[in-house]
C-alpha positions as CSV (number, residue, x, y, z in Angstrom):
1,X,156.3,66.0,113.2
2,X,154.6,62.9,112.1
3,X,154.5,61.0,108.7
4,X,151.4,60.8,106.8
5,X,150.7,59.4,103.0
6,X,148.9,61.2,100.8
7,X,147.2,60.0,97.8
8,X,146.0,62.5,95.3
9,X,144.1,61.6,92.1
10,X,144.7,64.3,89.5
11,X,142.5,64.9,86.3
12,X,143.2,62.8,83.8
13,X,144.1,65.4,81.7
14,X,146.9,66.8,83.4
15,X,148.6,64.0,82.8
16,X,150.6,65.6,80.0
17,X,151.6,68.8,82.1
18,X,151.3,67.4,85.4
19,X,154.3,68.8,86.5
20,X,152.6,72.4,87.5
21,X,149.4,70.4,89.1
22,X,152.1,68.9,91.6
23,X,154.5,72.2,92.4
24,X,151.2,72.9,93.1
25,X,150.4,70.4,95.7
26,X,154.1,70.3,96.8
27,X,153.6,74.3,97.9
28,X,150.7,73.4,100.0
29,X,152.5,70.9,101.7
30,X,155.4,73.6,102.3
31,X,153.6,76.1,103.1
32,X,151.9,74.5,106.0
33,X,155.4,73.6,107.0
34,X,155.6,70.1,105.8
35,X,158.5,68.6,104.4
36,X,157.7,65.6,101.5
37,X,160.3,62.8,101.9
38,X,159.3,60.6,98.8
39,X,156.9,60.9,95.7
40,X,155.5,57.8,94.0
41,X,153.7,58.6,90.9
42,X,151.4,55.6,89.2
43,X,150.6,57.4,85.8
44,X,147.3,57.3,84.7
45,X,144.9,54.7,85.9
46,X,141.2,53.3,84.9
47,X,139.1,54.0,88.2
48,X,137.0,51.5,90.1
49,X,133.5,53.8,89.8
50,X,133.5,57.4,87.7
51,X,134.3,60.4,89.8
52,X,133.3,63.5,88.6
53,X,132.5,62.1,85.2
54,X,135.9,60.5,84.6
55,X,136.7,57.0,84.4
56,X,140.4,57.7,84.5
57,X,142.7,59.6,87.0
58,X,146.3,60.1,87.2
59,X,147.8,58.6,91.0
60,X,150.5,60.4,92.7
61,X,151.7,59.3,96.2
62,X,153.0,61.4,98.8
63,X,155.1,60.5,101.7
64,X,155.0,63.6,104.4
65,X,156.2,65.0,107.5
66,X,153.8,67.6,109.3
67,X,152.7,68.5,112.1
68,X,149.0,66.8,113.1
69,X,147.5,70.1,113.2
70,X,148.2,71.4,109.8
71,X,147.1,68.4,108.2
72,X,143.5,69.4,108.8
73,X,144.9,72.7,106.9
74,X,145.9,70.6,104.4
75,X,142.9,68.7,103.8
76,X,140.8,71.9,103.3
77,X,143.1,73.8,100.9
78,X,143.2,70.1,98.4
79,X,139.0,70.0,98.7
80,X,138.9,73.6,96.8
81,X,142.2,72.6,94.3
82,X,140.7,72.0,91.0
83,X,143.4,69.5,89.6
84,X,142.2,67.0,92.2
85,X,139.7,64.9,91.8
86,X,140.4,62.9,95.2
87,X,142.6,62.2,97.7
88,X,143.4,60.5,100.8
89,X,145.7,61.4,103.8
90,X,146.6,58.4,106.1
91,X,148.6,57.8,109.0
92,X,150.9,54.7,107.6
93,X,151.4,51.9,110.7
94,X,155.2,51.8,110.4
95,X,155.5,49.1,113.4
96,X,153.1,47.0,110.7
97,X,155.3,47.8,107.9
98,X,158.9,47.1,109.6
99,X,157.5,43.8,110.2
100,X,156.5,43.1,106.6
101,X,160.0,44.5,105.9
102,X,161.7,41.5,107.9
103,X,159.6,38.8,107.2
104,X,159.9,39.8,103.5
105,X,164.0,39.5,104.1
106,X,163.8,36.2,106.1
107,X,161.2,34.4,103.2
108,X,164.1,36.1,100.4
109,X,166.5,34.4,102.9
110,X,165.3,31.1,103.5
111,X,164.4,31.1,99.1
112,X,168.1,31.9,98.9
113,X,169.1,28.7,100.9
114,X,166.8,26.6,98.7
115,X,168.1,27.4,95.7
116,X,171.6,27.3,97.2
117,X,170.8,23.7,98.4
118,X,169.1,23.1,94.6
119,X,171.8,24.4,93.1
120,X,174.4,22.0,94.6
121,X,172.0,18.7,94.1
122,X,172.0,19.3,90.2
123,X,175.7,19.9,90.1
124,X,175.7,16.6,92.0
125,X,173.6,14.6,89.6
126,X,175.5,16.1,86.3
127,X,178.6,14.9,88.4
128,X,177.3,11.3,88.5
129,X,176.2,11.4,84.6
C-alpha cells in the first residue's frame, strides 16, 4: 500500500453539515480498500480564482493508504460527487519531509542553546548590578 494526500474542496455550504459530505468521501476511500490515517480540516477558505461560481470552499485534508491502482478508482468516483468542488491526490515525498523534520529539530535545538547561553549572560549581569 502506498500513502497518498488528498485534498478535497467541499461546497461552501456544507460547511454547516459537513459531517455527512465526509462519511461520504471516507466510504470511497474504504470501499476501494483504503485505510485514512489522518484528517486535517482547514474550515472554510476564500479561494485564489472562483470555481464553479464560488469564491469560497471548505478544505479538508486526507492522509491515505491504498493501493496505486484504486486510486485511479478513486479519482473517478470524487469527479461525479457533488459536494466537491476540487480536489487533488498527491504522492507526498516522505524522504523530503523526514529531512525537514530533522533540520526543523536541530534549528529548535541550536535556538534552545542560545537562549540557554542568553539566559545565563543576563543572570550574570543582574549579578554584577
Amino acid at each position: 500500500m502506498n500513502q497518498y494526500e488528498i485534498a478535497v474542496l467541499y461546497h461552501p455550504d456544507l460547511e454547516i453539515d459537513l459531517d455527512k459530505a465526509t462519511h461520504k468521501i471516507e466510504k470511497i476511500i474504504k470501499d476501494n480498500d483504503g485505510k485514512i490515517t489522518h484528517v486535517d480540516n482547514w474550515g472554510k477558505r476564500k479561494l485564489a480564482y472562483k470555481i464553479k461560481n464560488q469564491e469560497h470552499a471548505v478544505y479538508v485534508f486526507y492522509t491515505i493508504e491504498i493501493a496505486g491502482a484504486n486510486v485511479k478508482k478513486v479519482e473517478t468516483i470524487l469527479n461525479i460527487t457533488d459536494e466537491v468542488i476540487r480536489f487533488l491526490i498527491v504522492r507526498p515525498d516522505l524522504k523530503a519531509i523526514a529531512k525537514a523534520e530533522a533540520a526543523k529539530v536541530e534549528k529548535a535545538k541550536k535556538a534552545a542553546e542560545r537562549g540557554d547561553r542568553d539566559d545565563n549572560d543576563e543572570d550574570d549581569e543582574k549579578d554584577e548590578e
